[in-house]
Backbone as CSV, one residue per row, in Angstrom:
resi,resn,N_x,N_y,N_z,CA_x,CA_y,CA_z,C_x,C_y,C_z
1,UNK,-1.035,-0.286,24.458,-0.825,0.388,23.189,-1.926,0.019,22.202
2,UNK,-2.598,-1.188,22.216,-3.545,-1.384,21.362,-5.022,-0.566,20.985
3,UNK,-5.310,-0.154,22.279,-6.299,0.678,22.437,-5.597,2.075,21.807
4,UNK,-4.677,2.917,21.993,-4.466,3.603,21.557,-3.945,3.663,20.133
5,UNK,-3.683,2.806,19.797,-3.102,2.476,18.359,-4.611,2.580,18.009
6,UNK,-5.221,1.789,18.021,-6.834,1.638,16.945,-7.419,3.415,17.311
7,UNK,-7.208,4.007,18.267,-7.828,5.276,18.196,-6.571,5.995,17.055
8,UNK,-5.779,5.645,17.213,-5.247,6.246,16.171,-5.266,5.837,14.607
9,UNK,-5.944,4.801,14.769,-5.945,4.626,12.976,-7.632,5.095,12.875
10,UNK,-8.223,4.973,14.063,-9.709,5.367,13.577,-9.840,7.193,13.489
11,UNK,-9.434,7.397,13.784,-9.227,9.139,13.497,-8.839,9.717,12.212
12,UNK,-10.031,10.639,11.720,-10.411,11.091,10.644,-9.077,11.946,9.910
13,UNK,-8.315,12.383,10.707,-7.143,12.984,10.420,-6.010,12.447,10.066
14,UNK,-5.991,10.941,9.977,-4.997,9.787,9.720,-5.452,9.216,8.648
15,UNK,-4.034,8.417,7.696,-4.743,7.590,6.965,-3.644,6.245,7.184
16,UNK,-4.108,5.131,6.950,-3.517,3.859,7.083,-3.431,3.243,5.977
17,UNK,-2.424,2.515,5.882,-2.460,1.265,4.912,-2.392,-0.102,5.562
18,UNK,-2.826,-1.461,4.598,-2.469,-2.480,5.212,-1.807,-3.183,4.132
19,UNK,-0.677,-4.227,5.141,-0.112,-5.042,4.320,-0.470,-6.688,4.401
20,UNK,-0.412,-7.530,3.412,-0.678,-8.889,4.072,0.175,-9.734,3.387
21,UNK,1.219,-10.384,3.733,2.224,-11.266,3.316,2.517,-12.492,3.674
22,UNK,2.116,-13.094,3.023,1.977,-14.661,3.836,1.625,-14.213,5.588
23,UNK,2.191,-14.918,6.439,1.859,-14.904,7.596,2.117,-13.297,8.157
24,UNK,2.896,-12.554,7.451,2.910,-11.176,8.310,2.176,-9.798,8.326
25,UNK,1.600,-9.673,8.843,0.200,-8.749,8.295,0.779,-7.120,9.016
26,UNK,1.144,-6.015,8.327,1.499,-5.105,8.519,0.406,-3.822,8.684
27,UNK,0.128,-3.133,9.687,-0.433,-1.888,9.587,-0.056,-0.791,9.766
28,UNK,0.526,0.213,8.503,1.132,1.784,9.127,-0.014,2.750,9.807
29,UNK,0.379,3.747,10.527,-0.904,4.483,10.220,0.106,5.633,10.662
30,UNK,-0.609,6.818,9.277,0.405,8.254,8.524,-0.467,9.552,9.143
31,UNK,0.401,10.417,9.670,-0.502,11.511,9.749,-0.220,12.285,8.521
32,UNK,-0.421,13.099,7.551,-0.144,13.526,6.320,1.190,12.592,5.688
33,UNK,2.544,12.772,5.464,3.309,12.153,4.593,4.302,11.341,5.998
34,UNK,3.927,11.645,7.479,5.123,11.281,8.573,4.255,9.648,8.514
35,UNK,5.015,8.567,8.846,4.644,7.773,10.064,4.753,7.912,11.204
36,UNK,3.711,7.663,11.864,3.655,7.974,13.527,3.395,6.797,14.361
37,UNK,3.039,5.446,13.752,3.101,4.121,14.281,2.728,3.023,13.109
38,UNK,2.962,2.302,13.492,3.131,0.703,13.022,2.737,-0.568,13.790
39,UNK,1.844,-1.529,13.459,2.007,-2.557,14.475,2.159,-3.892,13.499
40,UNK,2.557,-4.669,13.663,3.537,-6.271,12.663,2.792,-7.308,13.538
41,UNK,2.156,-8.084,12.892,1.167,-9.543,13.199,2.072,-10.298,12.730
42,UNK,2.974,-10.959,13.339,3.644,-12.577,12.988,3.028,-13.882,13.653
43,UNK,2.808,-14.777,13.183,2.047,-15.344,13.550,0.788,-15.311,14.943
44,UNK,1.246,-15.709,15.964,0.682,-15.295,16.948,1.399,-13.983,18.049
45,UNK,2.796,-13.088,17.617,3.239,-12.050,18.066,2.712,-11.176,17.490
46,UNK,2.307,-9.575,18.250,1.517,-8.689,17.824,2.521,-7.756,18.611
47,UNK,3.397,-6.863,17.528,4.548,-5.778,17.888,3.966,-4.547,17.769
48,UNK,3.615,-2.848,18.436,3.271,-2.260,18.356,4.439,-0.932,18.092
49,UNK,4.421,-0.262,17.176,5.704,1.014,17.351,5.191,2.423,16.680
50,UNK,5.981,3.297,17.728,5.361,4.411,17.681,6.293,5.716,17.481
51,UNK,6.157,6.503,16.270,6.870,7.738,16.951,7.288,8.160,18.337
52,UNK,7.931,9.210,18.941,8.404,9.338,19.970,7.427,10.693,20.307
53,UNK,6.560,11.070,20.636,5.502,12.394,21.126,4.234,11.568,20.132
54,UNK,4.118,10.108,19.812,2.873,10.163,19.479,1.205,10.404,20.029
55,UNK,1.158,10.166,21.505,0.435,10.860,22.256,-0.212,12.036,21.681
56,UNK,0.461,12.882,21.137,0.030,14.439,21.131,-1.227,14.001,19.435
57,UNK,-1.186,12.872,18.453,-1.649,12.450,17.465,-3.204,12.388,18.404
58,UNK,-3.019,12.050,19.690,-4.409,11.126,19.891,-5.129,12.470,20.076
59,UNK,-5.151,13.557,20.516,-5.706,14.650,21.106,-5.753,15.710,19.759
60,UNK,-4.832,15.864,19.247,-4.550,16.744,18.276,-5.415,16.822,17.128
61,UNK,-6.164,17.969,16.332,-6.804,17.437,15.536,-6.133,18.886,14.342
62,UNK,-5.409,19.859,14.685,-4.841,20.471,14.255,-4.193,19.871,12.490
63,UNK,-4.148,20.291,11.311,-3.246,20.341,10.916,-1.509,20.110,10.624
64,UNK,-1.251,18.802,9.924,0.316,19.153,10.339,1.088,20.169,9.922
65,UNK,1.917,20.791,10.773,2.422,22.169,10.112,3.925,21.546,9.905
């Protein structure tokens, strides 16, 4: 998932935020107003989560309708 997660925040059609809270470092990444994944840095655990058809984000360059 990591590899595909970073193609998905590096894609021009996404935008991300980051969070940093003491030890827990949060990254969304939004296709217009949806979230479509998330990954949570706790200390040394690295959790990855994803919409359910996010796949179709990595290929897609369409518009969200």
């Amino acid at each position: 998932m990591k590899t595909e997660f970073d193609n998905l925040r590096l894609n021009d059609s996404h935008q991300y935020e980051t969070d940093n809270n003491g030890n827990k470092h949060t990254v969304k990444i939004y296709r217009g107003e949806h979230l479509i994944a998330k990954k949570i840095k706790l200390k040394k655990s690295i959790r990855y989560f994803a919409i359910e058809g996010y796949r179709q984000y990595l290929i897609d360059d369409s518009p969200l309708s």
